[in-house]
N, C-alpha and C positions, 0 to 999 in steps of 0.2 A: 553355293548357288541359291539365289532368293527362288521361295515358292515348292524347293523339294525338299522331301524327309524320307528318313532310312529306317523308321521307326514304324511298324506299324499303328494306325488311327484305331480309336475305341469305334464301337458300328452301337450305334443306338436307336430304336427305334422312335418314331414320334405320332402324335396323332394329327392324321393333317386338315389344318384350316384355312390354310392357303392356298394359290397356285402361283408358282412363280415361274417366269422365263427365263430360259438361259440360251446360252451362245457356244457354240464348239464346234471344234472342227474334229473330224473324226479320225484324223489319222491317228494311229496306233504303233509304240514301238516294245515291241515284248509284253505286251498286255497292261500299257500306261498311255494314258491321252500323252501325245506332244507337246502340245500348249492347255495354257492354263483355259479353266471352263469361265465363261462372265455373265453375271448376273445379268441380267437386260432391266426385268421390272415386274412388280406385281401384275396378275391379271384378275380384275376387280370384274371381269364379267364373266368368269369362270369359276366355278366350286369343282373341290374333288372329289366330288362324285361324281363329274365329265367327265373326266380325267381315264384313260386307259390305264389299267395296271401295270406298274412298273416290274418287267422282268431284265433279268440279266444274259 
């Protein structure tokens, strides 16, 4: 199937100087999005320092 892996992903952190939008639908099946997430677009009139901290 395109777009799954059975592998787990390396997690690396980065330092951020973007902001970028994305797109998803939240349904959830056993703790995985459903459908794939899509990039929308930079946002050039936001810095991440607006930005609310990303928790899990």
């Amino acid at each position: 199937m395109r777009g799954r892996t059975c592998s787990e992903l390396e997690f690396r952190t980065v330092k951020p100087d973007l902001v970028a939008e994305f797109a998803a639908v939240s349904a959830v099946d056993a703790g995985r999005y459903r459908h794939p997430v899509r990039f929308v677009r930079l946002r050039d009139d936001l810095t991440p320092h607006e930005m609310p901290p990303f928790t899990t």
